[in-house]
N, C-alpha and C positions, 0 to 999 in steps of 0.2 A: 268424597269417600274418606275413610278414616279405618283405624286400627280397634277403634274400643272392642270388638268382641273379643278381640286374641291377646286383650293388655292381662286379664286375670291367668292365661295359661303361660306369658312371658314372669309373671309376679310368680308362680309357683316352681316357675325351672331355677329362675333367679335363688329363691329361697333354699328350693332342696338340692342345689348343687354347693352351697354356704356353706352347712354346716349346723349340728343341733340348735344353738342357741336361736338363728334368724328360723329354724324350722318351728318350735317352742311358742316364739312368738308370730308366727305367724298362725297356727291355731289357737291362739289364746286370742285372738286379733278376730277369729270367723267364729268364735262362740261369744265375742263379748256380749250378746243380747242372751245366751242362756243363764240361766238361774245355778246350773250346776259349774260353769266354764272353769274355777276354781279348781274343782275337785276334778274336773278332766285333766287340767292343766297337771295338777298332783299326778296321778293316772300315769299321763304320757311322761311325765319326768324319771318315770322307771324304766320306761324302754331304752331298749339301745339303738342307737341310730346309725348306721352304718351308709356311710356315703359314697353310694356305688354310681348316682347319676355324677360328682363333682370327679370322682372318677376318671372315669367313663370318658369325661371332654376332657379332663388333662391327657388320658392315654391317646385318644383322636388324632388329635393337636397336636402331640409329639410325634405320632406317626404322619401327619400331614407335615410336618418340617422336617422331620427325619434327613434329609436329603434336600438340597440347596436349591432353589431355584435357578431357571437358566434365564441371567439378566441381561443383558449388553445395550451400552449406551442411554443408560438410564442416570438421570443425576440429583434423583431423589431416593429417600429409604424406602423403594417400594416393598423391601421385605418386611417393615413393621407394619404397614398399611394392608399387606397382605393377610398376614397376623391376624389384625383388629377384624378384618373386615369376614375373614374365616371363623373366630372365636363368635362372632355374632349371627351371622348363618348358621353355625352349627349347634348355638343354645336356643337361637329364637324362629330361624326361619326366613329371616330377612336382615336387611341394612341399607343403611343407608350414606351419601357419602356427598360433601358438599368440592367443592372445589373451588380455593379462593385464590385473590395475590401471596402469594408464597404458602399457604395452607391446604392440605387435605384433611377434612375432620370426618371423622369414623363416627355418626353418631346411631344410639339407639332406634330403631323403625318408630317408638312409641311417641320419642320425641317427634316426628314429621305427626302433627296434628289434623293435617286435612291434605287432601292429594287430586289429581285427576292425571289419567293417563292419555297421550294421542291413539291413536287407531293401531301404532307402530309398537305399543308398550312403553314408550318413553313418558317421562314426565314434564306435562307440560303448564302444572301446577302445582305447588309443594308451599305449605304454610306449616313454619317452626314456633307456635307460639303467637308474637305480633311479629315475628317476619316472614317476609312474603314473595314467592316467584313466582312468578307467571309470564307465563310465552304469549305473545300477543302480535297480531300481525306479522309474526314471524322474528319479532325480535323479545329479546330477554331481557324483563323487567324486574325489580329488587326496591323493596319498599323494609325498616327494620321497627318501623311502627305506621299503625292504622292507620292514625292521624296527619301520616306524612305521605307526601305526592311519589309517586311510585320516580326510580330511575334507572334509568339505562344500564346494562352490564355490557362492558367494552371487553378487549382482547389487548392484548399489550400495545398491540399497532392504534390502537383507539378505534377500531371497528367497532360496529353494533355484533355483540354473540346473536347467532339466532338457533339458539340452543339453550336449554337451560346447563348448568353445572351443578346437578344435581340427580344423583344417580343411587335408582333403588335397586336392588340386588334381592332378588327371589328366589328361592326354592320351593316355595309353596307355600298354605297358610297352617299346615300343620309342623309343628317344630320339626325337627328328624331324633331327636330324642323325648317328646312326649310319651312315651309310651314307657319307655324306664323310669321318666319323673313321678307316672301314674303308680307303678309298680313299687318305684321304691315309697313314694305316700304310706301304699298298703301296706307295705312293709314294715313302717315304724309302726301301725296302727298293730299289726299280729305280735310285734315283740312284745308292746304295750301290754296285752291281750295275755300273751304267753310270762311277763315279771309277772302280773298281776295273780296269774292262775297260781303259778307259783310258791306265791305267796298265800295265797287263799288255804293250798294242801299242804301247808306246814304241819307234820303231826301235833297232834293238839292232847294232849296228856287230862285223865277226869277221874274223880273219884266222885259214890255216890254214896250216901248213907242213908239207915233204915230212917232218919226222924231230924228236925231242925236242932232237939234238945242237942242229939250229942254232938251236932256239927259246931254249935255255938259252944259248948264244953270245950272241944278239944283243938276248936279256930275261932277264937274268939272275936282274932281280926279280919275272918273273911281269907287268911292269905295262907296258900298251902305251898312249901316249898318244895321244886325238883331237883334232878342232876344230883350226882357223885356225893355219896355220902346224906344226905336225903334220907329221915327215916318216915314213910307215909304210912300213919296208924287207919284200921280200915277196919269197921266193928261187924260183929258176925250179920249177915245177911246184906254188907256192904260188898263193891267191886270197883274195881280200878284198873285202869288201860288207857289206852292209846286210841285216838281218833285219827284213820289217816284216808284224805280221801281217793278214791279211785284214781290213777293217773290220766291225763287224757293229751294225747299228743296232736288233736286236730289245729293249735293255733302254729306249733314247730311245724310241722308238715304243709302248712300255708306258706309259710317262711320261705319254706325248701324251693315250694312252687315257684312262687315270685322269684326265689333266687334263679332257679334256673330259665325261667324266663328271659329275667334282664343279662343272663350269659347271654343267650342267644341272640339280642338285640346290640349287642357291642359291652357288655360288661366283661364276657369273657376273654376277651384280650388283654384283660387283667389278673382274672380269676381264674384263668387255664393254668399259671405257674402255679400255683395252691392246690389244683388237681389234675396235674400232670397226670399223675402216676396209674390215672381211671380213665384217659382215654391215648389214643393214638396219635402221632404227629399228623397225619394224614386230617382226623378230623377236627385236629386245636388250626391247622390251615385253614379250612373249613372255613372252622369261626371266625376266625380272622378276617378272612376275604370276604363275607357277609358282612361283618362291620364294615370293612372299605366299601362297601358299596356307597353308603351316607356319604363317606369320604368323597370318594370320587365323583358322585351329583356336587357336591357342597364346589368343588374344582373347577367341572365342567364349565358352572353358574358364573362361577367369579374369572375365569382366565378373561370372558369376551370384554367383562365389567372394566377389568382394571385397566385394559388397551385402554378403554375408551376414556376413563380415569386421566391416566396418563398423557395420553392425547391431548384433552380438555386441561391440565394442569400446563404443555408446554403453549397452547391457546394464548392464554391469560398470561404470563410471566415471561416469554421468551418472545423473541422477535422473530423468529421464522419456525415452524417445524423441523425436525431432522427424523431419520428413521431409527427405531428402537427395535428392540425385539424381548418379548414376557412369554415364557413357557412356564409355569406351574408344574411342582412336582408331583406323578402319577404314582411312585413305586413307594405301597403305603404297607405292603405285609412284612411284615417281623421274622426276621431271617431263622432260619431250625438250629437247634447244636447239635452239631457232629457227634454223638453223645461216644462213639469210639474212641477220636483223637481225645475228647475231654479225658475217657476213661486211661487211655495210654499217659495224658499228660498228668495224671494222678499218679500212674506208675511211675513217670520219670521223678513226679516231685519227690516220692517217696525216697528213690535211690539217690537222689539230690543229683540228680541230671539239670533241672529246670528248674528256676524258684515260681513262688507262689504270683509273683508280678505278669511271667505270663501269660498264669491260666485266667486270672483277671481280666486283660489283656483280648482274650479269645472270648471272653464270657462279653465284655463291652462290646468288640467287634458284631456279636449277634443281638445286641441290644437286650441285655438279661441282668447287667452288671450298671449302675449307673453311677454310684458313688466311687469317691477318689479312695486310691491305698489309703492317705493319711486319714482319712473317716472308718474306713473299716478296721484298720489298724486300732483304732482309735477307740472304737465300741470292745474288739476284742480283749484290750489291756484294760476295760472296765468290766468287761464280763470275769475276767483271771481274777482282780480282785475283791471282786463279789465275791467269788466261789472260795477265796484263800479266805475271806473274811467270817466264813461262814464254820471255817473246819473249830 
């Protein structure tokens, strides 16, 4: 078995959680066999691209480490491994994860080239390229080219493993964010749609005369000037106006769509602070908690994983096992502000009860605030002199 059908839906999350440029070219990359791919390519370099999926997994991500995992007796980084192996489930839908003498590698699912599972869901064949594992007879064999004789994979004691050290990590074979990468696609496609239109109903200024003679008389060059000061000579049974065409808001109103869509799929845990002000705390929880749902699947998948990870890492490298213990963190929703005490801590700043370092302070506490004073500090004595610059 193998991954080819899901490598084209991992190549497009990849892309449009990057950023324009890798998005640009990647449709420049699925029209190179058209004739026009040029002029699309012009086209889409008008749009704007707003990157709600790249988003979306930074918000996740923070909210899945938010809060520290519970580790004891563990003497490896399993919080970065945690990380990688989270950040990969959550873009693509799987991972995978090797286990060496002193190594854990976190690699892409795409890279595992060919696979088979036992009855149990374990793997008990996994080829990376030209190397090679396989379970056989019940022990664990490792080959790093074709041409060479397969060998034994031991344990630090010099046992035969009879286990592979090779562990794929499912959620399923649809991403948990395909469906916002589809949306935001669209997305850039309607803004495209909408600079373009844009553009198209720029009023367009005309004049017509009764005969060629007296156009070539009085524009000899073809060339009639507008704007301020402009005098446009117009001979009797001539007219002159403005071209402007009908408005039409169907490619905005797609925009809107797709935008509230992709709230509802976890963008909104971003884009709730931008429109506070139109819904209720009760239903920005909501949203939220809906998002963690991915979350929490994404959790579930990986806590049993990384025991077994972990396990299989003290296997190979340590000379007895010892007992550990890996809890994962569950509490993934975004805490509310107390929008009273905020409002009373504006009155105190006001009468200079409490400096501004507090309400900061209170604002980080509920995860709303993320930069340091000397950054915001920082923006505001360049926003003062901007605005002094300007008097």
């Amino acid at each position: 078995m193998n991954f080819d059908a899901l490598v084209p839906y991992w190549k497009q999350i990849d892309v449009f959680s990057r950023g324009l440029k890798d998005v640009q070219k990647y449709l420049l990359d699925l029209d190179v066999n058209n004739p026009n791919c040029i002029r699309n390519l012009q086209y889409k370099k008008a749009a704007k691209y707003t990157n709600y999926l790249g988003r979306t997994i930074r918000t996740l991500t923070a909210a899945a480490f938010k809060k520290p995992h519970t580790v004891e007796n563990v003497i490896i980084d399993i919080d970065s491994i945690v990380f990688d192996i989270f950040a990969n489930v959550l873009k693509y839908g799987k991972c995978v994860v090797i286990v060496g003498k002193d190594t854990v590698q976190v690699r892409h699912t795409a890279d595992m080239t060919e696979y088979k599972k036992d009855k149990y869901g374990k793997l008990k064949h996994a080829e990376f390229g030209e190397t090679e594992y396989i379970l056989e007879g019940g022990v664990a064999l490792y080959r790093e080219c074709e041409n060479e004789p397969f060998a034994e994979l031991l344990n630090y004691n010099g046992q035969r493993l009879d286990y592979l050290p090779v562990f794929l990590i499912e959620l399923g074979d649809t991403p948990p964010l395909w469906a916002l990468c589809d949306l935001n696609q669209g997305h850039y496609q309607n803004s495209a749609d909408y600079e373009d239109l844009l553009r198209k109903l720029t009023p367009t200024p005309y004049v017509t005369v009764p005969n060629s003679h007296w156009r070539d008389e009085m524009y000899p060059d073809g060339i009639i000037e507008f704007g301020s000061g402009a005098v446009i000579p117009v001979p009797e049974g001539g007219t002159a106006g403005i071209l402007q065409g009908t408005p039409n808001q169907m490619h905005k109103e797609a925009m809107l769509a797709k935008e509230e869509a992709m709230l509802a799929i976890g963008a909104r845990m971003l884009a709730r602070r931008q429109t506070g002000n139109k819904e209720t705390a009760t239903s920005a929880r909501i949203q939220a908690d809906n998002a963690n749902e991915d979350v929490m699947a994404i959790v579930d998948v990986i806590e049993p994983k990384i025991i077994e990870i972990y396990t299989a890492w003290q296997d190979i490298n340590l000379a007895s096992l010892h007992e550990f213990r890996i809890v994962l963190n569950r509490e993934f929703s975004l805490e509310s502000i107390d929008t009273e005490l905020l409002n009373t801590q504006i009155k105190l700043l006001a009468n200079s009860v409490i400096g501004v370092t507090d309400i900061r302070e209170n604002l980080r506490e509920k995860g709303v605030l993320n930069r340091t004073d000397e950054e915001i500090d920082a923006e505001i004595q360049k926003r003062a002199e901007a605005l002094l610059g300007d008097v």
